[in-house]
MARSE-637113 format. One line per 8 residues: their letters; for each residue x, y, z of C-alpha. Coordinates in Angstrom, 3 decimals. Layout:
a) X/Y/Z  ...
END
This chain:
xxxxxxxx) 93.601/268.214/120.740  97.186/269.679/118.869  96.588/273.912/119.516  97.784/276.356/117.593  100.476/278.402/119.726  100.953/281.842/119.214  104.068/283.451/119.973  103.371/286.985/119.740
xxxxxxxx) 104.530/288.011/123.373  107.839/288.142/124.916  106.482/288.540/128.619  103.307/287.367/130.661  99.510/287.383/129.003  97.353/289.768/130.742  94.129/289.215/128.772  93.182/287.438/125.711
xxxxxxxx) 89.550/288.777/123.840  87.707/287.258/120.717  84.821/289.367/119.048  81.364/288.762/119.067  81.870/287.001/115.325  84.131/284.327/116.725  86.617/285.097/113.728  89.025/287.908/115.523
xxxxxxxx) 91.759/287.410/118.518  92.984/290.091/120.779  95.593/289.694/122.993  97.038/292.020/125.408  100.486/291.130/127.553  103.085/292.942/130.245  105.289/293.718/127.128  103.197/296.068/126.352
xxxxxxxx) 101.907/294.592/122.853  98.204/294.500/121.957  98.213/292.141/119.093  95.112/290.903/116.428  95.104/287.506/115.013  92.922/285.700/113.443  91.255/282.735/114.858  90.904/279.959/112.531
xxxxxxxx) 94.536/280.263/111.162  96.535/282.108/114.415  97.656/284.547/111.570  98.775/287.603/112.772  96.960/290.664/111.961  98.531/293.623/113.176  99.685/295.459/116.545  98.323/298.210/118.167
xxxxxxxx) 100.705/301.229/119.573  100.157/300.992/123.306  103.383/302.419/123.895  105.215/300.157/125.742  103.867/300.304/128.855  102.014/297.374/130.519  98.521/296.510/128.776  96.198/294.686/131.741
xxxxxxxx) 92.915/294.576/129.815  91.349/295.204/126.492  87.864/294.558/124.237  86.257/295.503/120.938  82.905/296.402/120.218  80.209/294.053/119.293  80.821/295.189/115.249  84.033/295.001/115.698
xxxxxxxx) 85.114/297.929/114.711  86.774/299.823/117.950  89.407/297.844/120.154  89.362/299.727/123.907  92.800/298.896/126.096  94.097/299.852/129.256  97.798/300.454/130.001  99.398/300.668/133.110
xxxxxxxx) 100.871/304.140/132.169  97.861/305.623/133.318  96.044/305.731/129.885  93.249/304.703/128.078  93.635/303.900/124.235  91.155/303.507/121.689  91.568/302.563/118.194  90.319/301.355/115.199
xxxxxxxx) 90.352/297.734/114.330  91.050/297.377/110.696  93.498/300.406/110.239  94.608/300.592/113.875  94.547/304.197/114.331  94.531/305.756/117.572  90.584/308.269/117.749  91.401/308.802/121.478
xxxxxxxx) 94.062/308.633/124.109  92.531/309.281/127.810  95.044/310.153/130.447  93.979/308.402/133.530  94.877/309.407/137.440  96.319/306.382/138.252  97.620/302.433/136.478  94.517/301.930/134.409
xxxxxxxx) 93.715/297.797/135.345  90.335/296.782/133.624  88.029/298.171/131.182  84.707/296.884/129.191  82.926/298.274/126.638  78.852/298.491/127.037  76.848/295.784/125.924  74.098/297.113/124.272
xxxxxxxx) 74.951/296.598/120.521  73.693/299.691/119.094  74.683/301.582/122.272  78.422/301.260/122.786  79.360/304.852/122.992  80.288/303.799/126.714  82.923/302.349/128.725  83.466/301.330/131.995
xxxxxxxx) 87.499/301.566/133.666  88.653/301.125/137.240  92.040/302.188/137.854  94.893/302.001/140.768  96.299/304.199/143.052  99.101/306.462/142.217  101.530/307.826/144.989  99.632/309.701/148.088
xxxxxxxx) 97.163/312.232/146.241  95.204/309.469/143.603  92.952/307.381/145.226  91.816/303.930/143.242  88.542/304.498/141.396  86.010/303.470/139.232  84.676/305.326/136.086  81.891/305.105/133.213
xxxxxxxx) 82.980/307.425/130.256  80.861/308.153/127.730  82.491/308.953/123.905  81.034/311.659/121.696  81.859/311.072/117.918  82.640/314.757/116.637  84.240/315.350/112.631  87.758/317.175/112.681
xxxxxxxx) 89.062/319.984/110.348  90.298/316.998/107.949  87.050/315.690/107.801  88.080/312.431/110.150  85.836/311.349/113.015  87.400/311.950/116.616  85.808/310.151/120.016  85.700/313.197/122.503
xxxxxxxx) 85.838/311.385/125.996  83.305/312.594/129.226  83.195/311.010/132.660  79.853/310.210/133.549  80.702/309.073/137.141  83.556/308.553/139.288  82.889/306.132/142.408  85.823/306.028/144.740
xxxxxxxx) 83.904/304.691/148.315  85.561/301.185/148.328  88.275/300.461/149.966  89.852/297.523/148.619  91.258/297.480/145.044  89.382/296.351/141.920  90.427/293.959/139.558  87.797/293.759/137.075
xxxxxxxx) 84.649/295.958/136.775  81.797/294.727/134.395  78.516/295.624/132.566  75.863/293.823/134.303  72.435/292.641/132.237  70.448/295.245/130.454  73.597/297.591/131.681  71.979/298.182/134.369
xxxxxxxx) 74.450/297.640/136.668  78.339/297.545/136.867  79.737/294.739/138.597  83.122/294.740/140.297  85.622/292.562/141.868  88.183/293.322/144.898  91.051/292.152/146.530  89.380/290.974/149.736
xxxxxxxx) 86.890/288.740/148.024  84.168/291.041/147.849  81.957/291.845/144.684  80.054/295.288/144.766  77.225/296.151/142.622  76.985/299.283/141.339  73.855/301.975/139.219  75.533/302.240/136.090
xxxxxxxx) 73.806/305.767/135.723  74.434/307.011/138.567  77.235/305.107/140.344  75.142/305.125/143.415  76.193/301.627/145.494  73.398/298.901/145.224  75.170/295.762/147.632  78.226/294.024/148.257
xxxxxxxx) 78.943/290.464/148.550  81.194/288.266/150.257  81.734/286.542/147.893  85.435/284.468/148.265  87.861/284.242/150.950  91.030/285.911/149.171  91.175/287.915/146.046  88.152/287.691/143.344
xxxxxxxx) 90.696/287.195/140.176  88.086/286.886/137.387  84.449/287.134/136.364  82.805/285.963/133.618  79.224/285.745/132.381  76.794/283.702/130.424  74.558/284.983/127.472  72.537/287.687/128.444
xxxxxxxx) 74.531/288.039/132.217  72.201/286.417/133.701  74.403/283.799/134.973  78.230/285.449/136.714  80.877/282.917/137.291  83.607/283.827/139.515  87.243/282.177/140.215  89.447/283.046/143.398
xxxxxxxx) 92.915/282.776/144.876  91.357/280.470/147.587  91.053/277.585/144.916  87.236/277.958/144.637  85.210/278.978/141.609  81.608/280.130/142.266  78.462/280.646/139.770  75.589/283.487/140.533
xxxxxxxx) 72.590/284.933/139.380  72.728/288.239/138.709  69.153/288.636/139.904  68.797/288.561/143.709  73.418/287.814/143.186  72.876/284.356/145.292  75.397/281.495/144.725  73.696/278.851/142.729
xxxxxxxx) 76.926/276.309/142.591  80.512/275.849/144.147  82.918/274.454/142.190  86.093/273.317/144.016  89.912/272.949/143.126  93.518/272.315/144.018  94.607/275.301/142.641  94.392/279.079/142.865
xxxxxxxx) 91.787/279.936/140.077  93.101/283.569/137.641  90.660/282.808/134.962  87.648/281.222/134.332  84.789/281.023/131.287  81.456/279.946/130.571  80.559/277.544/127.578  78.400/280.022/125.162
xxxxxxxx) 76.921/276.513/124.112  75.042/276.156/127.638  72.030/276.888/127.527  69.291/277.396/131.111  67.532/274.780/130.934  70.925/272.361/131.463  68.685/269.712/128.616  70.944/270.787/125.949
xxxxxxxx) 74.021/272.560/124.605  76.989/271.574/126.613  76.564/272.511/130.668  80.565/273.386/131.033  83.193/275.595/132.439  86.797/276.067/132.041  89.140/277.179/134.996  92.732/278.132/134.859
xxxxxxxx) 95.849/279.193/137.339  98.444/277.368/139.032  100.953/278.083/141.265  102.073/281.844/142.098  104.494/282.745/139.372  107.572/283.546/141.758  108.113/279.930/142.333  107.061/278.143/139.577
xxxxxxxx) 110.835/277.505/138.971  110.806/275.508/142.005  108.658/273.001/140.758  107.909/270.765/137.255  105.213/271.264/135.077  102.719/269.309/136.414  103.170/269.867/139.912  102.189/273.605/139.557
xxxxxxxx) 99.051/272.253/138.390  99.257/274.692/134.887  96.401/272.745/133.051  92.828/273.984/132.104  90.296/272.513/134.417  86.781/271.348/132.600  84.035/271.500/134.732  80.171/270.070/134.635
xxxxxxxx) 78.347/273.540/135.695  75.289/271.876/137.332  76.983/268.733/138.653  80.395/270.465/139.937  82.405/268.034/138.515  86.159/267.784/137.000  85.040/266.583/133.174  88.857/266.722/132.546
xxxxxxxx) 91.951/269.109/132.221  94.191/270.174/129.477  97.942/270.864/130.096  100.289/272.819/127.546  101.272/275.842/129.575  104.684/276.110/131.206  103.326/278.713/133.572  100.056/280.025/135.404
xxxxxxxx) 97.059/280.411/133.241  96.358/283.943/133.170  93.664/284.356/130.730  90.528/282.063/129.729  88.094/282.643/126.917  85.011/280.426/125.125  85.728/280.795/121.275  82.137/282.505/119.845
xxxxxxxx) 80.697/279.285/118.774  81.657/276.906/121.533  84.145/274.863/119.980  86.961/275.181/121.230  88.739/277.593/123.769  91.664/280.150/124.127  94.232/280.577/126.961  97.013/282.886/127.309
xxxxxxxx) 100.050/282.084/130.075  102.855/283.590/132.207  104.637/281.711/129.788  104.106/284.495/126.986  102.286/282.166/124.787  99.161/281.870/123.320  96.858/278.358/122.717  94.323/277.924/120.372
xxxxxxxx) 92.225/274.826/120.961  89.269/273.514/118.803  87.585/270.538/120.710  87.722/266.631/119.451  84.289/265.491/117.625  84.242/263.635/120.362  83.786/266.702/122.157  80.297/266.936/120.439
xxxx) 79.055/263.652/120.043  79.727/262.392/123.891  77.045/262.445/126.541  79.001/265.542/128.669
END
């Protein structure tokens, strides 16, 4: 498989995002830069004024026409795709880290954000906003931004915070491997779960959410059912796991589609200069979700994988390194054709 690489980044990917269409790219990095490129071609589409400061996480809406990001200047930006200007600017208490979008296709006027510390007097939290579309003096629609709830009773901090199915629930992850489950309504605390041994770094979902996979720094990826949240498989490495996807081409009854996962870390980034390519163990691990086992690996990256995403249709994948760059890769036929 030759990728295209896209070299849009002079520091580390943070999060890489395609749209619901499979045609759009978003990438966010620690250069602050949130880019657009399109997907078949990896020609770039335009930039988004973050304003310099760190961008950790980003999404667009299922029509693709708002982009949501989250900058570690303690704001929240949202803009529109196709003219990239800024409707809303939220100033946050504290590093803003993660931030999602609702899933309900005609009901995205929500968003879910979970945000850092800051100093002694801001305590790490998790929020659902809700944006009311109002019409300006120039005749220009505005997103007016209102916090729904604000859960702060954990005590461990959150690295990602997700919709659940029906959006129902939000999902989070934590430091100290535990995942807590949340009323999306109410932010009233449904269960937590032990669910790794070190930090949960990533969680992903199938279609509909019914299926959660999670990655760790303790080398093991684990997949759930986000009905009773019990473990179905364990999927073990050599690594420690900062991203992880699941085929949109799988389908429940494992008799068709294609039944796989893709994993991605490496070796801590301070001492990856220590070491050569392959013995930080940079490639992207392929993984048979109901048999747990290594299908194969990809390498390319100089660096820890940061980011992992499915492209729409299945065919191919996108990763985003500490190296600053971007891959685009579209699987073999063989891909399709073989037995896996």
């Amino acid at each position: 498989m030759k990728p295209l690489i896209l070299h849009g980044h002079k520091r580390p990917l943070t999060c890489v995002k395609i749209n619901r269409d499979g045609d759009l790219l978003l990438t966010a990095a620690k250069d602050g830069v949130l880019r657009l490129w399109r997907v078949s071609d990896g020609e770039p589409l335009g930039v988004y004024n973050c304003q310099r400061a760190v961008v950790w996480s980003c999404d667009v809406t299922h029509d693709s026409r708002f982009i949501i990001a989250a900058s570690g200047d303690s704001r929240i930006f949202v803009f529109q795709l196709q003219n990239g200007r800024l409707i809303a600017e939220i100033k946050e208490e504290g590093p803003c880290k993660f931030v999602e979008w609702k899933q309900h296709p005609l009901k995205q006027n929500k968003f879910v954000l979970a945000h850092d510390d800051f100093g002694e007097t801001v305590n790490m939290s998790i929020k659902v906003y809700k944006l009311n579309l109002v019409t300006n003096e120039l005749g220009q629609g505005e997103l007016i931004p209102q916090i729904v709830w604000t859960q702060r009773n954990y005590s461990s901090r959150c690295n990602q915070c997700h919709w659940g199915p029906l959006d129902k629930e939000i999902i989070t992850s934590h430091e100290d491997g535990t995942i807590n489950i949340w009323n999306s309504e109410t932010g009233e605390h449904f269960k937590t779960i032990q669910a790794h041994k070190m930090a949960v770094t990533c969680l992903s979902f199938g279609k509909k959410r019914l299926l959660m996979l999670t990655c760790s720094s303790d080398q093991f990826a684990k997949l759930w059912d986000t009905l009773n949240y019990e473990c179905i498989k364990t999927y073990e490495t050599d690594r420690p796991l900062n991203a992880c996807d699941i085929s949109p081409l799988f389908q429940l009854d494992g008799l068709s589609g294609k039944n796989h996962i893709i994993l991605g870390g490496g070796q801590s980034a301070e001492d990856v200069t220590t070491t050569t390519a392959s013995e930080g163990k940079f490639q992207v691990l392929i993984y048979h979700i109901i048999h747990q086992e290594e299908l194969g690996s990809v390498k390319g990256h100089f660096g820890p994988i940061n980011a992992l995403a499915f492209l729409s249709d299945g065919s191919g994948y996108v990763s985003g390194g500490e190296d600053g760059y971007v891959r685009i890769y579209n699987f073999d036929d063989e891909y399709f054709t073989d037995k896996f």
